[in-house]
VOLUM-594665 format. One record per residue (C-alpha): residue in one letter; x, y, z. Coordinates in Angstrom, 3 decimals. Layout:
! VOLUM-594665
(atom 'a',(X,Y,Z))
...
END
This chain:
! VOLUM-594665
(atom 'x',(0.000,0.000,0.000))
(atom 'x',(0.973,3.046,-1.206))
(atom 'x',(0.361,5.068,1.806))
(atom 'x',(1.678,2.833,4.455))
(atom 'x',(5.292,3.084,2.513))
(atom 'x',(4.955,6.842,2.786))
(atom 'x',(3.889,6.836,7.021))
(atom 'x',(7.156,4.405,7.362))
(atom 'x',(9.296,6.516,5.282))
(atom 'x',(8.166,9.216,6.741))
(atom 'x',(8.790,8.320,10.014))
(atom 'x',(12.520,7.348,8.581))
(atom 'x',(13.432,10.385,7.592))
(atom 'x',(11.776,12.130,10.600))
(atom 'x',(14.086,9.461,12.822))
(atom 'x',(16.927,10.107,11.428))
(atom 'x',(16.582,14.040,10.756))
(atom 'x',(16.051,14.611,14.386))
(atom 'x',(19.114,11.850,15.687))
(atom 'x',(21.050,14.153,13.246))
(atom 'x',(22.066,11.916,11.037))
(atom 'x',(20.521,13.282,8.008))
(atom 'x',(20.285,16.929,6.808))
(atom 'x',(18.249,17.634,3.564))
(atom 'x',(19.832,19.033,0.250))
(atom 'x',(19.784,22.829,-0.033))
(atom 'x',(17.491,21.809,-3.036))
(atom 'x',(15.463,19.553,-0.521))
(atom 'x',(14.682,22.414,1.812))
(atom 'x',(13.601,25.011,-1.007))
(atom 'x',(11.267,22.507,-1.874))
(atom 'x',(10.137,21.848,1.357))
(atom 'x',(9.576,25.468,2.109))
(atom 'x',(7.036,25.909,-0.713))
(atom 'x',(5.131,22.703,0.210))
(atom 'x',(4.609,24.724,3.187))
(atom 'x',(2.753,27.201,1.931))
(atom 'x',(0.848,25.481,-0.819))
(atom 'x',(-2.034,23.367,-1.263))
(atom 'x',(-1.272,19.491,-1.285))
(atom 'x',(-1.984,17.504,-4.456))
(atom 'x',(-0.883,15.224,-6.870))
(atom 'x',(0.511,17.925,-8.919))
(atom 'x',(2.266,19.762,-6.025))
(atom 'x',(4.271,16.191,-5.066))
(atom 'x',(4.739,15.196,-8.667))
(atom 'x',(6.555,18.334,-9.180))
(atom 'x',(8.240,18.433,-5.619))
(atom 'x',(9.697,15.037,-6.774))
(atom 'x',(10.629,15.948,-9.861))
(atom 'x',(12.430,18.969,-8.353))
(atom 'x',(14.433,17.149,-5.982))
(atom 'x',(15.152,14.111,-8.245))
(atom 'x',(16.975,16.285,-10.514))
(atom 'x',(19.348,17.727,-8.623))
(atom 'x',(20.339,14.901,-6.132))
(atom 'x',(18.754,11.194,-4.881))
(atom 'x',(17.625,13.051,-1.481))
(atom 'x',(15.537,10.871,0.883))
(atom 'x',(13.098,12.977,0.338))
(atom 'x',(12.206,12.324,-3.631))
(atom 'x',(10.649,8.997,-2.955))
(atom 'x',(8.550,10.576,-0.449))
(atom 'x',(6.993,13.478,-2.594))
(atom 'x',(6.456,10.626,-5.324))
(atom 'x',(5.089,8.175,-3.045))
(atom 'x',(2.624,11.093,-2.092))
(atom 'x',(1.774,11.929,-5.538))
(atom 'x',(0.134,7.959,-5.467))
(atom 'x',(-1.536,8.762,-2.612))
(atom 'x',(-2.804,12.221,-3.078))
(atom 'x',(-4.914,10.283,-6.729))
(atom 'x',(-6.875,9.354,-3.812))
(atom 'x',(-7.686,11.448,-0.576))
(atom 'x',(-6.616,15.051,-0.136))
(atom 'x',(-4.141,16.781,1.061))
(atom 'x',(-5.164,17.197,4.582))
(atom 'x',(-5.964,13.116,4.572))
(atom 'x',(-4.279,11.069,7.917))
(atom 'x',(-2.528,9.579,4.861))
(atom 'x',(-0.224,12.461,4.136))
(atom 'x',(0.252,13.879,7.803))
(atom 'x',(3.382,12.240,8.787))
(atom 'x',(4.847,14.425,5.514))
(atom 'x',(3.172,17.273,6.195))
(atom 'x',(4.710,17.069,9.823))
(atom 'x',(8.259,16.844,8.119))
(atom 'x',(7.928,19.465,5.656))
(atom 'x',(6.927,22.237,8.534))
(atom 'x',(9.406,20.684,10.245))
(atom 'x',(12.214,20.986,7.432))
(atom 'x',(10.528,24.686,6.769))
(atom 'x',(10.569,26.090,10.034))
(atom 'x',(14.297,24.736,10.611))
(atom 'x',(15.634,26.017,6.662))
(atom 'x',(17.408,28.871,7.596))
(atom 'x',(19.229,27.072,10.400))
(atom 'x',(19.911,24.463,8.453))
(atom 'x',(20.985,26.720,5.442))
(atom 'x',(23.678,27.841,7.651))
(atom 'x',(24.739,24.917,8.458))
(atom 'x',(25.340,23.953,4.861))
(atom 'x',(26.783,27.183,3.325))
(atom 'x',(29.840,26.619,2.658))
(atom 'x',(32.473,28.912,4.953))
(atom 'x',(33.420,31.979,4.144))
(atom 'x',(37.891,32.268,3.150))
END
């Protein structure tokens, strides 16, 4: 099932995010910071995937992908898609920390 993939990989990439093991793509977080503020549907995610997919194999493309299934089905504010939705506030709220983090230090 398409949606039980995307609550466990969700809950991955949540894991691992908050141990500090992981830290998204600079690409990863742009995306993530206009998922925020946008409607959820299978358009948004398709294009969220595609986004990220081109510019690097994040952890996150399978998840916006995996959505896209999903979202042919419910809508974006579906149980379904929450454990993303969590994530991608989470990822957007912490982008300009994390942005610091990965800019490169100044010579």
């Amino acid at each position: 099932m398409a949606w039980r993939s995307l609550v466990e990989r969700c809950e991955y990439v949540t894991d691992n995010y908050s141990a500090g093991r992981w830290l998204p793509s600079p690409r990863e977080l742009e995306v993530a910071e206009g998922l925020a503020r946008t409607a959820w549907t299978e358009t948004t995610m398709t294009t969220a995937g595609d986004a990220v997919t081109s510019q690097a194999a994040g952890l996150t493309a399978g998840l916006f992908t995996n959505a896209a299934h999903v979202l042919r089905v419910v809508d974006g504010t579906d149980a379904a898609v929450r454990p993303l939705r969590v994530l991608v506030d989470v990822l957007a709220d912490d982008a300009p920390s994390i942005a610091q983090v990965l800019r490169p230090a100044a010579d």
